[in-house]
VOKOLDREN-76982 format. One record per residue (C-alpha): residue in one letter; x, y, z. Coordinates in steps of 0.2 Angstrom, whole numbers, plus 5000, padded with zeros to 4 digits. Example, Ala and Ser with C-alpha at 12.3 -4.5 7.8 and 13.67 -1.06 7.14 Angstrom:
! VOKOLDREN-76982
nuti,x,y,z
A,5062,4978,5039 $
S,5068,4995,5036 $
! end
This chain:
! VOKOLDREN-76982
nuti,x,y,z
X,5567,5183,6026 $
X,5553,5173,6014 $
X,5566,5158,6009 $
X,5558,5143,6001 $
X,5555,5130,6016 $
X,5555,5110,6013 $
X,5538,5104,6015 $
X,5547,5087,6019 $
X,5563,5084,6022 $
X,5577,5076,6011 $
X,5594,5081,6008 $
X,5593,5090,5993 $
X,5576,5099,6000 $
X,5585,5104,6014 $
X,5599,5111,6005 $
X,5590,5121,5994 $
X,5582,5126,6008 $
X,5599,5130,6016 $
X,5603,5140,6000 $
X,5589,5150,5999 $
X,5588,5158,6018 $
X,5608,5160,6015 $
X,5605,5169,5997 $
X,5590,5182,6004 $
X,5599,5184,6022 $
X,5615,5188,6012 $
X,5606,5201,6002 $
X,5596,5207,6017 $
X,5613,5210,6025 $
X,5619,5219,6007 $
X,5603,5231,6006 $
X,5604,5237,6022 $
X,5605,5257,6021 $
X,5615,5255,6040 $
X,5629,5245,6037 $
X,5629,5233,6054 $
X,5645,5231,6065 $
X,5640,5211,6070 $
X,5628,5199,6062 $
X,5622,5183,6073 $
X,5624,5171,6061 $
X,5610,5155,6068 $
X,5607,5145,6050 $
X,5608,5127,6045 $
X,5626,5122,6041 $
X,5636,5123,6027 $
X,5625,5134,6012 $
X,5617,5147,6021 $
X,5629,5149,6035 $
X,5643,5151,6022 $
X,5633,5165,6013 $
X,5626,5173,6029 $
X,5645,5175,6033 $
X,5653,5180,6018 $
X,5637,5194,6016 $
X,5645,5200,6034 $
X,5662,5201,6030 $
X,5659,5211,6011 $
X,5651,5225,6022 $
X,5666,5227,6034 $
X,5654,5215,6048 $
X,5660,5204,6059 $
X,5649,5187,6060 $
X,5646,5177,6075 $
X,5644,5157,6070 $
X,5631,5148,6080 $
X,5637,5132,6081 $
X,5626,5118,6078 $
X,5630,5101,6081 $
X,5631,5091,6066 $
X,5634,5071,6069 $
X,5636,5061,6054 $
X,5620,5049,6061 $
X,5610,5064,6059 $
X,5613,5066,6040 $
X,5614,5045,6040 $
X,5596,5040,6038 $
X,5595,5053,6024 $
X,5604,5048,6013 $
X,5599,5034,5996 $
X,5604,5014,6003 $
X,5616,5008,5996 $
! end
């Protein structure tokens, strides 16, 4: 799908990013003329995942959740100091 991308990262860049590939795959799913039996969800955590899902499960899908690792010294060094 043509989702914004982050040209540089950032919390809020990456989670609009998030949003946006979770928003157009979600409507992707929606639009499709064959409804699918199982979507492969493998999207960033949280936004797009949640959406990805939920598209899934309005048109009767079932959704397999990549599981990412998500360790809180990841999302750490993003964050504004304190």
């Amino acid at each position: 799908v043509g989702s914004w991308t982050a040209p540089r990262g950032g919390l809020l860049a990456r989670a609009f990013e998030s949003w946006s590939f979770g928003r157009l795959a979600a409507a992707w799913i929606r639009s499709m003329p064959d409804r699918p039996d199982v979507v492969y969800v493998n999207a960033w955590p949280i936004l797009a995942q949640r959406l990805t899902v939920n598209a899934a499960r309005s048109v009767g899908a079932r959704a397999v959740l990549h599981v990412q690792d998500a360790y809180p010294e990841a999302l750490l060094p993003k964050l504004p100091a304190l």
